[in-house]
N, C-alpha and C positions, 0 to 999 in steps of 0.2 A: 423558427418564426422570427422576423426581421420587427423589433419594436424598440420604439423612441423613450429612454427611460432616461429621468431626472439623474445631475449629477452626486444627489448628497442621498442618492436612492438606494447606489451605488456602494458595496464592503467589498474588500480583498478576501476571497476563498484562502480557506485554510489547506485547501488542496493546490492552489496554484505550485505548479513544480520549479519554478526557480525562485530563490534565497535569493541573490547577490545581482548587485545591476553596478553599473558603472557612471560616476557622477558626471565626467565629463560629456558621457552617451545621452545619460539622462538630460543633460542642460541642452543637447541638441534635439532633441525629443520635445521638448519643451517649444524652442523655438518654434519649431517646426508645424506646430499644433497650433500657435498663435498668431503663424504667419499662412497658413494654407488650412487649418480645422482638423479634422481626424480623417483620417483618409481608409481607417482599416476600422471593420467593426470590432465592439468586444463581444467576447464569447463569456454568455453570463449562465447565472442558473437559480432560481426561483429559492427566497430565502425566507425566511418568519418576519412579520410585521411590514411588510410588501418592499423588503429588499431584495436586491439583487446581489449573489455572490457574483464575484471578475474572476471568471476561470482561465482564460486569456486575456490578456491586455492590460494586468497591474502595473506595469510603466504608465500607459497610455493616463489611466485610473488616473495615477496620481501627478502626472505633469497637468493633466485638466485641472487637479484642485490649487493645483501650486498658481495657476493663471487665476485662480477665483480667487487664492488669497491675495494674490495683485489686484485684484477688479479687472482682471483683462476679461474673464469671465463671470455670469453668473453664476451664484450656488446651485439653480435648480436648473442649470443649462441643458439641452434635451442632448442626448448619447446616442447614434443607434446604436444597436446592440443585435446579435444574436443571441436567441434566449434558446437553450439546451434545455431539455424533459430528461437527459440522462440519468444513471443512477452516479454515485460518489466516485465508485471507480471507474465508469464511463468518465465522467467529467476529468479526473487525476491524468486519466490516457488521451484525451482531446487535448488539454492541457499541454502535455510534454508533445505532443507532434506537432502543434501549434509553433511551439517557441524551439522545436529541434531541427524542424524541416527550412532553414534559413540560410540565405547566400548573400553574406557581404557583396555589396557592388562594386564591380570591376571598377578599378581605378581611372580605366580608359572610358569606360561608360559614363562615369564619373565627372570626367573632364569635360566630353560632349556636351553633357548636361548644363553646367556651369559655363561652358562657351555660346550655347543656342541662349541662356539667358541675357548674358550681358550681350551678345549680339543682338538681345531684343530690346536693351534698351538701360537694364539695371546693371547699378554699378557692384564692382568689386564687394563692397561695404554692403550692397542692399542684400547682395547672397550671400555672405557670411553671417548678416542676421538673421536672415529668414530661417536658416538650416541651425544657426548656433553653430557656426565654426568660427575659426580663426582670420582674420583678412589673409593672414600668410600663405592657410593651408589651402584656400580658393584659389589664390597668385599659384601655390603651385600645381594644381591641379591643371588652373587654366595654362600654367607653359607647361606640360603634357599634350594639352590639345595641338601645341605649335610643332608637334615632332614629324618627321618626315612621316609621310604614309607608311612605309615598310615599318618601321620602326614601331610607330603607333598601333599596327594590326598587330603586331609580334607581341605589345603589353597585354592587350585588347584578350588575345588567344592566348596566352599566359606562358609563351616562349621565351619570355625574358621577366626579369624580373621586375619590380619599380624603381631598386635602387639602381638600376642598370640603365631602364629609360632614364630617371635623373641625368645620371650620368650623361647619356647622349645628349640633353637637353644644357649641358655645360657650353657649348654654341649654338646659334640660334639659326647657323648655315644649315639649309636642311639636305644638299646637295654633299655636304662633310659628312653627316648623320649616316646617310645613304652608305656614300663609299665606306664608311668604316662599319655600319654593318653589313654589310656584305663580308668585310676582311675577316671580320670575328666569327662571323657564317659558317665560313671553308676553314675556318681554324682547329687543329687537332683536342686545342685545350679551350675551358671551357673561363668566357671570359668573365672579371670581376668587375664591379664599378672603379675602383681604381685605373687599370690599364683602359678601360672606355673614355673614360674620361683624360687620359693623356692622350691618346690616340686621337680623341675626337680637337683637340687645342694644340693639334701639331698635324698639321697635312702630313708633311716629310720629320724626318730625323734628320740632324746634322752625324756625319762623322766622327764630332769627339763626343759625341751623346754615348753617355755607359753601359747601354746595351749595344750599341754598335761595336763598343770596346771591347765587351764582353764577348759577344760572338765572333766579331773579326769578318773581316772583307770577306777575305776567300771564302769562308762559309755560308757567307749572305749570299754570294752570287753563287755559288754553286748549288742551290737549294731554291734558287730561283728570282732572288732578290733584284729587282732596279735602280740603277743609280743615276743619277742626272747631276752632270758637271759643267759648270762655266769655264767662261776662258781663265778666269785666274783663281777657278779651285782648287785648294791642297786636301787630302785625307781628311783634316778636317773639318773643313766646310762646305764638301759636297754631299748633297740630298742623298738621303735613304730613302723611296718610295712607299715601298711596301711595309709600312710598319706592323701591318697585323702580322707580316711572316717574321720580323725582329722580333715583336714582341713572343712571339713562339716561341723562337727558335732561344731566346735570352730565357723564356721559364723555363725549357727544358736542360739549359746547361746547367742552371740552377739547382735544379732540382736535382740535377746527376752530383753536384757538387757536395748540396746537401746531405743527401744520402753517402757520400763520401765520406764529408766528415762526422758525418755521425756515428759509420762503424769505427772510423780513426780513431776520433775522441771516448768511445764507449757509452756514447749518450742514449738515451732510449729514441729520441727524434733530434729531425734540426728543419724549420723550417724557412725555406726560403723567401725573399722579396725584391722586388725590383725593385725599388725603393732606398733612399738612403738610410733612414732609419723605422723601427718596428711602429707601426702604427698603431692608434689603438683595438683596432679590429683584429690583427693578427695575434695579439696580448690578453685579450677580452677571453676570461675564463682561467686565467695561469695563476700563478703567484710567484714572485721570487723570493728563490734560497737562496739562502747564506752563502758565501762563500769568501776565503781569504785568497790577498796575494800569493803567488809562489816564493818559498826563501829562497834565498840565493845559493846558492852551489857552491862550493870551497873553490872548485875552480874560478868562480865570475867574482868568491870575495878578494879573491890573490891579486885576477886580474885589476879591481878597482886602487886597490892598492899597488901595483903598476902602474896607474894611471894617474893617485895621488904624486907617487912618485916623481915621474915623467912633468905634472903639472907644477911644481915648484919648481924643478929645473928652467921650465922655461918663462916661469914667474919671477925666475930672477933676472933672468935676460932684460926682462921689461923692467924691473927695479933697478937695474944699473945703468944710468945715465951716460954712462961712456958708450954705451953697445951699438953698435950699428941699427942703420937704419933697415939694412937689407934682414941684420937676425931679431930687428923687433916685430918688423910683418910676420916674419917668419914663425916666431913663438906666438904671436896672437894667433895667426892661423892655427898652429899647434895645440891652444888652450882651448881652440872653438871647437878641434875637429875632439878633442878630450871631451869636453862636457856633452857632446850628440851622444859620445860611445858608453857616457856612464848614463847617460837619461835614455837609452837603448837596453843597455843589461837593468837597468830597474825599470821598465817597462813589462811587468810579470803578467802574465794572464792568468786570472783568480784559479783559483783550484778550491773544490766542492768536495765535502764526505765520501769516502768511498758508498758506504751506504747508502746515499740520497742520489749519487750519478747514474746507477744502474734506471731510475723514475725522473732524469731529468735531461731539460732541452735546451733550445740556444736559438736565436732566430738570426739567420743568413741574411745578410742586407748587400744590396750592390752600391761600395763607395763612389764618387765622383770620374772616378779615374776610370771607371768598369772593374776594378778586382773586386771579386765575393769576399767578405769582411764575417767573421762571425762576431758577432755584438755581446763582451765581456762579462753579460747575465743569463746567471743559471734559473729556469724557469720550470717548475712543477705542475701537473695538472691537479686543481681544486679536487678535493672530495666531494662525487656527485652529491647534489642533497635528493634527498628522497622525490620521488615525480608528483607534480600539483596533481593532484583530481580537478575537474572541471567544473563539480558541485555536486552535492545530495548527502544523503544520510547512510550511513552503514549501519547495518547491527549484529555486534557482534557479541558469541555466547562468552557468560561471566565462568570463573572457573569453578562458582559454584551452582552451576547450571542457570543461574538468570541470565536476564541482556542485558547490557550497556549499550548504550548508544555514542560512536563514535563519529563525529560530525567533519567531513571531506571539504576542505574550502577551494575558492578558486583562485589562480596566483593574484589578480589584482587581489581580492579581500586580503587575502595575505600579506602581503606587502602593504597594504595600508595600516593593519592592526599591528603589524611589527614596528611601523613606524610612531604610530600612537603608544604604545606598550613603550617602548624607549622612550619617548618624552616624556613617559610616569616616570621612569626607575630615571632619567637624568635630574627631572624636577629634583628629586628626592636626593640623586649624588652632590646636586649642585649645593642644597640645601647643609649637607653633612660636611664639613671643610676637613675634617679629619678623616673619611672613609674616602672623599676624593686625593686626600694624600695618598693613604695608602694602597687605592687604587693605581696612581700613576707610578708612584713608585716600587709594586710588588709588578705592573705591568713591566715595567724599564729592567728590573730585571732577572724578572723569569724569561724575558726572551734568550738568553742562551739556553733555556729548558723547552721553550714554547717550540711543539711541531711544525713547521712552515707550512706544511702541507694542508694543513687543516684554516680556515679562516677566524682572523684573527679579531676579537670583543671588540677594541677600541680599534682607533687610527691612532694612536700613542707611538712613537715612534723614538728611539736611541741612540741609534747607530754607532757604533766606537771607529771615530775617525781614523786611519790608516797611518794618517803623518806624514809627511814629505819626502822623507827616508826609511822606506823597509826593512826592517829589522835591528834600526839604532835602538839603544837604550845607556842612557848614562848610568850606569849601575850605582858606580861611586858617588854618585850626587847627592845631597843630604835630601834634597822633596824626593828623589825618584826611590829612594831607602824607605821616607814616610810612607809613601803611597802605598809601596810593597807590604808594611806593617801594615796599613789602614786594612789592606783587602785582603789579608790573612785574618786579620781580628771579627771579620763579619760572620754572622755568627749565619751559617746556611743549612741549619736543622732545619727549614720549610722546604730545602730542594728534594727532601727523603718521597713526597709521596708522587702517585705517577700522575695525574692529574689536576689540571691547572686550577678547579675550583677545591681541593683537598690543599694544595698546595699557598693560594690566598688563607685560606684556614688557620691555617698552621704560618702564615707569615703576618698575620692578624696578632698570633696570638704569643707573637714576640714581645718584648720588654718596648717602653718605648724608645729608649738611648738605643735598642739593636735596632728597632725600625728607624730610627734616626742617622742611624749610622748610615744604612744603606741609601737612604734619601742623598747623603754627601757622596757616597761614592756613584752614583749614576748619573747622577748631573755632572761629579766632576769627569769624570771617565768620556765624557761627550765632547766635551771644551779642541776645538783646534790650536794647533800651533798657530802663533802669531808673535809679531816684534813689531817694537816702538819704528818703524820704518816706513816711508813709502814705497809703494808697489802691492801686489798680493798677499804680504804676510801681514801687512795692518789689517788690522781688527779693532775701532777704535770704543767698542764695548768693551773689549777685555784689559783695553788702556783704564777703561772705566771702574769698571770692576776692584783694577790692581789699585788705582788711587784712592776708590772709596773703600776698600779692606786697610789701605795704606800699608803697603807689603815693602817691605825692607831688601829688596834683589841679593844686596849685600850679605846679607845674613844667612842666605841658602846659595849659592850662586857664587865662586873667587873664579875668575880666568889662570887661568894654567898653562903651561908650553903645550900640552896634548888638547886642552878645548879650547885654546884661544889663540895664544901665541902663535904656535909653528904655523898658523894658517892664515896671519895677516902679514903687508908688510912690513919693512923695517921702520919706515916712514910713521904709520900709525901706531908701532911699539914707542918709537920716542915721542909721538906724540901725549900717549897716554900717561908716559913719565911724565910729560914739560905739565902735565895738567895736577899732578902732584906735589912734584918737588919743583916745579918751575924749570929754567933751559940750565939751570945750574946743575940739576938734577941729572937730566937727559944728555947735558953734553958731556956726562962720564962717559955716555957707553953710544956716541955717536961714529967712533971708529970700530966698534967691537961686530966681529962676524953674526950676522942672522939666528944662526943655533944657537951662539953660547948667549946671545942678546935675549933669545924665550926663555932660554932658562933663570939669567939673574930678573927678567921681569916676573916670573915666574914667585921668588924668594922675594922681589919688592913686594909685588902687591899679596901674598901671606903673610907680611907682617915680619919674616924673618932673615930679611936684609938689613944689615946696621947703617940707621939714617936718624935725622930726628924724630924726634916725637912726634913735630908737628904733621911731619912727612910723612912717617909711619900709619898714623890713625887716619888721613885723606888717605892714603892706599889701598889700607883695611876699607875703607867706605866707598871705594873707586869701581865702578863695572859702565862698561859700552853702555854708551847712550841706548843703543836698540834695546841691550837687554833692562831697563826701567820701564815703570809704567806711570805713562805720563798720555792724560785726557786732553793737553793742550797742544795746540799744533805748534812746529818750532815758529820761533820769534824771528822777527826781519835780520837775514844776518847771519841767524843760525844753522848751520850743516845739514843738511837733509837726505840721509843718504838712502838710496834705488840701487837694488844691485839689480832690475832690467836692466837698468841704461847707465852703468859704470863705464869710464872708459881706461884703458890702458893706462896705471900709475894711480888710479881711486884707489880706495881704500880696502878695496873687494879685488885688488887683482891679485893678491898673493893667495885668494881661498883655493881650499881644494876643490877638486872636483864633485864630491860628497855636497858638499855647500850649492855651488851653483847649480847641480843638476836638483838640487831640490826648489 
């Protein structure tokens, strides 16, 4: 029976079968209700004290009351209603087929809708409020409606996707629309918004386009391809036509390529892209592993040392002002073609645990050029997490034969109380200044224990920079000695247990000087290479840093014939003298050979060459300006040296190769 029943008459059945609604739906709901009324009855059922239970329509219920507590409506506004005489479980089962038997509206129907309005008159803004949506999500609705007719019936029928029509909708030609879906029609593979969307903002392809590159002439046209050339077309810049059959025929080399190196490599997959680099849709679900540089090979460390070799030879060429003109081009060209060959052999491609390669991937990108590139990150698949239920109650038996009841949510609910649940437990981290220490710091470094494969608590992130040179280490150095002590002395009784919350535990419940210790080595362990310099290796925070510690260079840090000397020229050895002992100093050993010159600078500035006092102790206190830390930029006047842009006879042309390629 169809009857008009007050809103405040009006209770939620405890049998109504859905829990969980969604706010955004609901505010459209709303809208909706106070811009057009209630357009669906509710399905009610006869309650005590002349209520009405909402067996159906507890949205609708309570978007009405939410307009009465604005005054948009009255409290006792009239509802029609269908009133049910069923029993409880009748009602429970009206209920659930009421709110189960539902079909979101086609997006294309969608469109129409929103087009026959504003065709009749209401703007953009009047249908976004009517409904509770977005201006945006109407704008994009309504350029849907603008799609070519094929196009549009193929949404419509559910032939293509939404992201897909988007995609066509990236030009507004609807004659472009056309021809390119037809191309993707007849096409063997099945196409993405990606490739629609290039296809659709490129009639033709040029020539040196990367898939053209990739697949090659011959194979375009022998497979069917057209081309259209001018009178003063080269390879280059004559039209590819048929792009739907490139884009084809460029997935499927890909993909063969793929698969190629995937058994090459021994990786579990490699996924391919036409694309320069991974986007985030092809990444959406991965994580990245770990993985280090490859060391260098005794053969490629021989050869670098060949190359240092070779590189002072012709470092001298350009340090002697007598030399010709024809052998200084000729060693410059020789020091250029040296530093490509050692920034080549240290160009390593990471290498990944044998353990974790057998579950991991790589994604295939097409460079600029057209060659397949694999992209130097190792990628694992996430651990599925358990599958959302959609809603309702389960019951399940206790193991002492009672029931519990274990309550199923739906992925929005979940994701929103995950989200609210975190903002308790950070309230509460932020509040503890000492539990977020140890937080950050037992995160920083248990990631060399932490599984990648699994997702990770925080976004806290480490990473131990690589360094400019793979596999240096100044052994003999007095900090690189400290450091070595510091990270033997850390005391890693918390790394014994297998799990990352057993393992906080137990790194909790360290002294605080051990948990302090670690805090110094994680942060320091982060820090990059940098010098008092211009170009890429300034860093003017760690300028910063050096000055406000006021760190003495001098005191850990002497230049030596092997770290400094043999590697500059002669020119900056007697400079460094004249800055000591003055030109008195340096025009001892202004005639004396290269070699034997790093070595007595070598015994000046250790303090164990016989000189004055005064001489002596400026020596002892003496190191390259780069190496100091210094927050001021140099003063008008002062040297400022770039080893980019050095040129033949600077200060950096005696380095080795080791130096420049970094």
């Amino acid at each position: 029976m169809i009857k008009s029943i007050p809103l405040n008459k009006l209770v939620q059945s405890p049998r109504n079968v859905r829990r969980h609604s969604d706010p955004a739906a609901d505010a459209e709901l709303k809208a909706s209700i106070a811009a057009h009324g209630l357009l669906q009855n509710l399905l009610v059922r006869p309650s005590a004290k002349g209520k009405f239970e909402v067996e159906a329509g507890e949205r609708r219920r309570r978007a009405m009351l939410a307009l009465a507590d604005e005054k948009i409506l009255a409290r006792d506004h009239e509802v029609t209603c269908l009133v049910l005489e069923d029993s409880g479980e009748a009602a429970v089962e009206t209920s659930l087929a009421e709110n189960f038997h539902r079909l979101a509206m086609n997006p294309a129907d969608e469109a129409e809708a929103f087009a026959t309005l504003v065709s009749g008159g209401a703007t953009v803004e009047d249908v976004a409020r009517r409904f509770g949506l977005t201006v945006r999500f109407v704008e994009g609705r309504l350029r849907l409606a603008t799609l070519a007719p094929v196009v549009f019936e193929a949404l419509a029928s559910g032939d293509i996707t939404l992201d897909i029509a988007k995609a066509f909708g990236a030009t507004s030609d609807q004659d472009i629309q056309t021809r390119v879906f037809e191309q993707v029609s007849s096409a063997y593979y099945a196409p993405t918004p990606d490739s629609v969307r290039r296809m659709v903002l490129s009639g033709t392809v040029r020539g040196s386009d990367p898939r053209a590159r990739l697949v090659g002439r011959d194979a375009y046209i022998a497979a069917g391809g057209r081309i259209e050339r001018e009178l003063f077309d080269n390879d280059d810049s004559e039209s590819w036509i048929d792009v739907a059959l490139l884009e084809s025929l460029a997935a499927a080399k890909m993909e063969e390529q793929a698969k190629a190196l995937a058994a090459e490599q021994g990786l579990a997959w490699v996924k391919p892209t036409l694309d320069p680099y991974a986007s985030h849709d092809l990444v959406e679900g991965l994580v990245r592993l770990p993985a280090e540089p490859a060391t260098l090979t005794e053969a490629e460390l021989a050869r670098l040392d060949e190359l240092d070799a070779s590189y002072d030879e012709h470092a001298a060429i350009l340090e002697d002002e007598d030399s010709a003109e024809e052998a200084v081009a000729a060693a410059e060209a020789a020091c250029l073609a040296i530093e490509r060959e050692c920034q080549e052999i240290r160009a390593r491609p990471p290498v990944i645990a044998a353990e974790l390669k057998a579950e991991a991937g790589m994604i295939l990108v097409l460079s600029r050029d057209g060659t397949p590139v694999l992209q130097p990150v190792f990628y694992g698949e996430r651990e599925a997490e358990p599958a959302e239920a959609d809603g309702g109650i389960e019951v399940i038996p206790g193991d002492d034969g009672s029931e519990r009841r274990r309550i199923t949510l739906s992925k929005r609910l979940v994701d929103e109380l995950a989200m609210q649940r975190r903002d308790v437990l950070a309230l509460h981290v932020a509040s503890d200044p000492g539990l977020a220490l140890d937080i950050m710091v037992f995160t920083l470094a248990d990631a060399d224990t932490h599984d990648w494969r699994t997702r990770p608590s925080t976004t806290l992130r480490a990473p131990v920079p690589a360094g400019p040179i793979i596999g240096f280490e100044a052994k003999d150095a007095p900090a690189s000695s400290g450091l070595a002590e510091l990270r033997s002395s850390l005391d890693e009784s918390w790394r014994a247990a297998d799990d990352a919350m057993s393992r906080f535990d137990l790194f909790r419940a360290l002294s605080d000087d051990s948990r302090a210790a670690w805090l110094g080595h994680v942060v320091a362990r982060s820090l990059e290479a940098s010098l008092n310099m211009a170009g890429e290796r300034q860093l003017p925070f760690q300028d910063h840093l050096g000055s406000l510690i006021g760190i003495d260079i001098a005191q850990w840090w002497r230049p030596t014939a092997a770290n400094y000397f043999d590697r500059v020229s002669k020119q900056v050895i007697l400079n460094a003298l004249t800055d000591v002992g003055g030109l008195e100093l340096s025009s001892r050993f202004a005639a004396v050979k290269k070699g034997d010159l790093a070595m007595s600078a070598e015994r000046v500035f250790a303090g164990t060459y016989i000189t004055e006092v005064e001489v002596r102790e400026k020596a002892l206190a003496w190191v390259p300006e780069v190496m100091r830390f210094a927050s001021a930029a140099p003063e008008a006047g002062e040297a400022e040296i770039d080893a980019t842009d050095a040129e033949p006879g600077d200060d950096t042309e005696d380095q080795s190769p080791r130096e420049l390629a970094a």
